[in-house]
N, C-alpha and C positions, 0 to 999 in steps of 0.2 A: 668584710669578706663573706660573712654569713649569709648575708642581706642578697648579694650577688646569687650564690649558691641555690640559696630558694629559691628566688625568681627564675635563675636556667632550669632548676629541675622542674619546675610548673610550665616554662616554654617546654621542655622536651618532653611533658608527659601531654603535651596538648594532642589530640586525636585530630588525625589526618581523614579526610572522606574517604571512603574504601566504595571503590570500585568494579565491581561484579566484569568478570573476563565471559566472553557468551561461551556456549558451551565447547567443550573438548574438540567434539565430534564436527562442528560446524566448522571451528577456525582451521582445524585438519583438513578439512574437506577443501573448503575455500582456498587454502593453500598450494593443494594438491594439483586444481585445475589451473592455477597460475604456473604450475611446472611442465614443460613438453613434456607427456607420456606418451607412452605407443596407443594406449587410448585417442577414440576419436571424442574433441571435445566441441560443441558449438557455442560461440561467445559473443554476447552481441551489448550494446549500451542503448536505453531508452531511457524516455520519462516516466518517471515510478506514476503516472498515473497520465490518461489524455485531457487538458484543461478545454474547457468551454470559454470562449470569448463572449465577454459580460462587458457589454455597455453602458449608455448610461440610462437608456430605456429600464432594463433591468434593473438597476436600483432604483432607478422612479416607482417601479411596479411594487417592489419587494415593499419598500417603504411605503406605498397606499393600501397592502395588505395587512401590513402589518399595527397600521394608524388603524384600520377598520375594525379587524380581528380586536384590535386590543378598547377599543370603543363600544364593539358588542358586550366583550368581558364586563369590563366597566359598568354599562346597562343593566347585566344582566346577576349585577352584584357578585360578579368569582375576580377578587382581586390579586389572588395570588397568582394566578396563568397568564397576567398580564406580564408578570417580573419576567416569566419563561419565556414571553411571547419577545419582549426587549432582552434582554437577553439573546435568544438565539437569532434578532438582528444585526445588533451587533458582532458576534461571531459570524454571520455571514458576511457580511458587509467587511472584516479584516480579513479574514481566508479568503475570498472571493478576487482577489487581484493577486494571489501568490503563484509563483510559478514554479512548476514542478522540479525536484530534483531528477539528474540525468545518473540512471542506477545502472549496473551491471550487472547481467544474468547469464546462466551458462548452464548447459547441458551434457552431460558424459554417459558414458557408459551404464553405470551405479545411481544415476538420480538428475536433480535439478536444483542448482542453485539460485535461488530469487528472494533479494533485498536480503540478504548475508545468512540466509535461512538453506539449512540442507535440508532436501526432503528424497530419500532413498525411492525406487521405482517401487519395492514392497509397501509401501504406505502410500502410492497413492494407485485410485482404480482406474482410469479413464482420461481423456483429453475430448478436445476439441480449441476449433480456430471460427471466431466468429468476427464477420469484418465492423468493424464499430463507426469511422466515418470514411468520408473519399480516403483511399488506400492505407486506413487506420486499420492493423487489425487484432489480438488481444488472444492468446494463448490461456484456454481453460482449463485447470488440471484438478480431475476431482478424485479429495482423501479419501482415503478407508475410514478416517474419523466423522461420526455422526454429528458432533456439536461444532466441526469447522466448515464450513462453505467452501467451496470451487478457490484454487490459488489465480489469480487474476495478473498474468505477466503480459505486458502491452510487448508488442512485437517490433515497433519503430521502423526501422526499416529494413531488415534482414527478412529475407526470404521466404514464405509461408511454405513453399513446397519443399526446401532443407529441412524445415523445424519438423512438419509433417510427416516427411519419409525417416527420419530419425527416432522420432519417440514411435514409428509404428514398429517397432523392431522393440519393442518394449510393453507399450500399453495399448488397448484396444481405443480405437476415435469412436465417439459418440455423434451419431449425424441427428440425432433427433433434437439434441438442445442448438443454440444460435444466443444472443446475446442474456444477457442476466438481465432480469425485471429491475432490479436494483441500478443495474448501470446505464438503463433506458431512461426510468426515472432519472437520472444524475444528468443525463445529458441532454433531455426534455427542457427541464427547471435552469438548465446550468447552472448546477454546482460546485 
């Protein structure tokens, strides 16, 4: 009978994984615009990111860079940047054929919600809509925080001139920016 006894007490003192709840503010928020309010809300479903169609040219190429690159290394006696160079081969060559998840985003009165993230109209400064491919176009929204980058919400297919006259009733549109050097590169190389 003893025997039993210990072994349940060691099953029930076994620790369970504790899982972190995202914050307060967010899942309120997120909540909130799932309810009809008298608020106006806009709600639209995209791909959390636009993929590039990658052939098999494309990994012919990636993979004669990559044999070369890592041949000069080699040569030139730096063996360690070879491991980086295979390496982020590999991760490209398994990312490279995944297709994006279809995410929900939404706009109200108080802010914008994007990939289950609240972000209040006080913290952020500016927008802008820059078109990315044939009738692609990508909603820019930049923080008051210096160490974040522009919030990058692909637009799919809801309306540019909805989203546009919406958030002007909010934040000032910036005409002088158009796509991110970052997401030019991305879609140059397909990434």
């Amino acid at each position: 009978m003893t025997i039993k006894k210990k072994s349940e007490s060691k099953v029930a003192k076994a620790k369970k994984p504790v899982r972190r709840a995202p914050a307060k503010k967010v899942v309120k928020k997120v909540a909130q615009v799932g309810v009809a309010s008298t608020d106006r809300v806009i709600k639209w479903k995209a791909p959390d990111y636009y993929a590039n169609e990658k052939g098999p040219a494309w990994s012919i190429m990636v993979g004669i860079v990559a044999i070369l690159l890592s041949l000069l290394l080699i040569y030139t006696g730096n063996y360690m940047p070879v491991i980086i160079v295979v390496l982020a081969v590999v991760v490209a060559f398994q990312t490279s054929h995944e297709k994006p998840e279809t995410v929900e985003f939404a706009i109200d009165e108080s802010g914008v919600i994007a990939r289950n993230q609240y972000y209040p109209f006080d913290e952020l400064e500016s927008f802008w809509v820059s078109k990315h491919k044939e009738n692609k176009f990508i909603l820019y929204l930049e923080t008051a925080s210096r160490w974040k980058g522009p919030l990058t919400i692909p637009l799919g297919q809801k309306s540019v001139a909805e989203i546009k006259g919406f958030l002007l009733g909010h934040l000032p549109e910036e005409f002088n920016y158009g796509e991110m050097f970052s997401d030019k590169l991305i879609r140059m190389f397909k990434l």
